[in-house]
Each structure stands twice: as C-alpha cells, then as structure tokens.
N, C-alpha and C positions, 0 to 999 in steps of 0.2 A: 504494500500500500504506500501511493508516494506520502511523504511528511506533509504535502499542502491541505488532509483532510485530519489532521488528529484534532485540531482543537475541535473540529465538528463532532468527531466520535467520542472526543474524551466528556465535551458536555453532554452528548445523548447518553454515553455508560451511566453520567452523573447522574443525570434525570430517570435515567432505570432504577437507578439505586435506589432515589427517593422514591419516587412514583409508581415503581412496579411495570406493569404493561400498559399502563393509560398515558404514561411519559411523554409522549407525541401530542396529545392533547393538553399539554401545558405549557408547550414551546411555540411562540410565532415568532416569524422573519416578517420585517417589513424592509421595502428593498426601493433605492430611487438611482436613478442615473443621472450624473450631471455632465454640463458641456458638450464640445460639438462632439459631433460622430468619429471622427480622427481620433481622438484625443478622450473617450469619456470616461467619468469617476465614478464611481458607485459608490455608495453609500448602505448599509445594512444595519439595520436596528434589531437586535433579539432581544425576544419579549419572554419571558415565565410568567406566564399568571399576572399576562398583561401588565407587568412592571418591568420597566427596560432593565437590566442588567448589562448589556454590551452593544455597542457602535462599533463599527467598523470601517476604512474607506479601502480602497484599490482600482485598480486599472480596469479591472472583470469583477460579478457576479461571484465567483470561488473564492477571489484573495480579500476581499470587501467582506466575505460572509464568514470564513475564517478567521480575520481579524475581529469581528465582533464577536464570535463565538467562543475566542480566545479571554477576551476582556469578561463576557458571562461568565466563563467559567474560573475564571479568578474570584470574580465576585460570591459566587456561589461556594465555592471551598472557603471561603473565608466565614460567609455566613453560616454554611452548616456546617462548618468544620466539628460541633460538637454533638451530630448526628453520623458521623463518617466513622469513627469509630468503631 
C-alpha cells in the first residue's frame, strides 16, 4: 500500500475502534477546489459527528484528503487517548 493513504486508514482503524461497524457513519469529507484549472487547490474538511476535526489542502483530491485526515486523526488520539487503552 503506497504511504499517501495511511492517515486515511489509520483514522478509519480509529473510528473502528470507537465505533465498531457503524464507523462510516460518523465520518464526512467535505471537499472544495480552488483556482484555475492549470493550477487547482483543494481543500478537504473531515467531519466526526459533524465536528471538524481536520482541514487539509493539496494539488489533488488524495493529498488534500490525506492531509486533513492526518490533522483528525491527531486530534482524535489526543482526545481519546484515554479510551485507546
């Protein structure tokens, strides 16, 4: 698996963990692109239960969705860290 999808995987295990198998129904991506066509930024917000925990930007859709999945899942080990246990 290359490296550009672990923080995606590593916040769905997370959300397994908490969540069980309903996990997917507690994560939304909301996703906008900016600038010209040449050149565009993407932007990715992930939501848990409709509370952002991580933004992200990049060149594509992957590295934009990566990067904020990266930032949730900081956030998320930090707050449950004393349910990980």
């Amino acid at each position: 698996m290359p490296n550009t999808e672990q923080n995606r995987m590593g916040l769905n295990n997370l959300l397994q963990q908490r969540y069980g198998t309903s996990a997917a129904t507690h994560l939304r991506w909301e996703g906008v692109r900016n600038g010209p066509d040449h050149d565009p930024t993407w932007i990715f917000v992930a939501y848990i239960d409709d509370i952002e925990y991580g933004r992200g930007s990049g060149s594509d859709k992957g590295t934009a969705k990566e990067a904020a999945a990266g930032v949730a899942l900081m956030q998320l080990r930090r707050q449950w860290a004393h349910l990980l246990l």
